[in-house]
N, C-alpha and C positions, 0 to 999 in steps of 0.2 A: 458600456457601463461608465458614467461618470465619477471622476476623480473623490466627488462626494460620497458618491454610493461604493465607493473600495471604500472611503475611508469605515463610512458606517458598516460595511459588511467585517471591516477586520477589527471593530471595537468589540460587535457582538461575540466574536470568535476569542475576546479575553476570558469570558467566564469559562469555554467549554475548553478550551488549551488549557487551562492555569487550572483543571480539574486533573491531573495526573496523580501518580503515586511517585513520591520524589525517588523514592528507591524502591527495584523492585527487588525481588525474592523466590527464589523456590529450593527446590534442591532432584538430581538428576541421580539414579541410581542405576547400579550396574545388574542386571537381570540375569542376563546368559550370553556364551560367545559374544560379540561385536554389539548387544543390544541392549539397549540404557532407557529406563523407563526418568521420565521428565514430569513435576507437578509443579505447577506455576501457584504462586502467593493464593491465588484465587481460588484451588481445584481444578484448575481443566489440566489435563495429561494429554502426552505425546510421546511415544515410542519413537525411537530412534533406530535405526537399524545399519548396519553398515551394507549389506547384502540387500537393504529393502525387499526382503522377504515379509518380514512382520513391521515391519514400520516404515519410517520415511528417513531421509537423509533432513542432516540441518542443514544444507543447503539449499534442500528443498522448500525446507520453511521460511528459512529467510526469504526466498524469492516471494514467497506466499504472504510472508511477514510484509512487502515491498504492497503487492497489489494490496491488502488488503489495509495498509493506512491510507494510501492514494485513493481508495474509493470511502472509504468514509469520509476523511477532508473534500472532496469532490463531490459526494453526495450532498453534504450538510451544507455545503458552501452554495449549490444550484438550487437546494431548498430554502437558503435564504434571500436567493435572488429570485424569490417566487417561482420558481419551475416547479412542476405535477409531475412525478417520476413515476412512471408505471413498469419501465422496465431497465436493471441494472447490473450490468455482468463486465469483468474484466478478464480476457484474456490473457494469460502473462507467456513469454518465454523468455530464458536466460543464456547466453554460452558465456562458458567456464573455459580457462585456462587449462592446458592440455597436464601442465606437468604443474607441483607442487610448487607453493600453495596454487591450487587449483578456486583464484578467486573468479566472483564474475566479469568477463570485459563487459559484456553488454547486456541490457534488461531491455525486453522491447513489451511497452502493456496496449492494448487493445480496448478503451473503455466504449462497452456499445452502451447506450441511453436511449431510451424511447420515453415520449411525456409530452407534455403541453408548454408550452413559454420556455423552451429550451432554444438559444442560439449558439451558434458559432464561437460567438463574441464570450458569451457565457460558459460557458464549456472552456474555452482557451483559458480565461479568465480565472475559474476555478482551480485550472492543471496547474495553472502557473504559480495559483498561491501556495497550492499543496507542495510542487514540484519545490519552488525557491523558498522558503518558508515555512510549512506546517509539518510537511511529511518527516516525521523522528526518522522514521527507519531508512528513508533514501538518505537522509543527512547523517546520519552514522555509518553507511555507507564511503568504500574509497572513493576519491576524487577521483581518479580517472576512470570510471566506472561510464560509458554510455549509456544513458537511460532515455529511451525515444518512449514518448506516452503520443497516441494517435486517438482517436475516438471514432465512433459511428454514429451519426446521430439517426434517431429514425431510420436505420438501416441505409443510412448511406456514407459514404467512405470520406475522411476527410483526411 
């Protein structure tokens, strides 16, 4: 990708970034024992659980929170570099510090892609903008946090 073609792909990327909600909103209630029911500004809910029994850990989400800007910014970014996506999945895993705070040291994501006009060069390209640049939620993220993003293109390992 030429130096041109970043610049036009990160001009287009001003209207969809600069469409956010400057502040968000919800409010998380307490349900029963260790479990807190969560409603985001928009309606969508999440059960929290401490036992993940009935719900999920928020560390879990966060992690979830992680793959899933990474793949939108990476989606959107390869569809603007003409790529045909027909197939898109991110693996994620995380380890967590043993003893309190039990933050993550390392995020390892797995983006497999299958499509047509998909490269190397394109894929790297897109991680990077997400990874340096768009992705909110790795960059609200600690700094010494290891974050390794790999991909598979076409089923194959890179």
């Amino acid at each position: 990708m030429s130096d041109n073609e970043s610049e036009g792909l990160e001009k287009e990327l001003d209207g969809y970034k600069k469409n956010i909600l400057e502040v968000n909103k919800g409010w998380l209630e307490w349900e029963k024992d260790l479990i807190f029911n969560v409603r985001t500004q928009m309606g969508y809910e999440i059960e929290y659980d401490a036992k993940m029994q009935w719900g999920c850990s928020p560390t879990e989400t966060l992690l979830a929170s992680v793959a899933g800007c990474m793949a939108i910014d990476v989606f959107y970014f390869l569809q603007k570099m003409r790529a045909e996506i027909t197939e898109f999945k991110i693996d994620y895993s995380g380890v967590r510090k043993a003893d309190p705070p039990q933050y993550y040291k390392s995020i390892d994501l797995l983006i497999k892609v299958k499509g047509e006009g998909l490269t190397p060069k394109k894929l790297d390209r897109a991680i990077a903008l997400s990874h340096d640049k768009y992705c909110s939620v790795y960059n609200a993220l600690r700094s010494d946090i290891d974050v390794n993003v790999r991909y598979a293109l076409n089923d194959e390992n890179s």
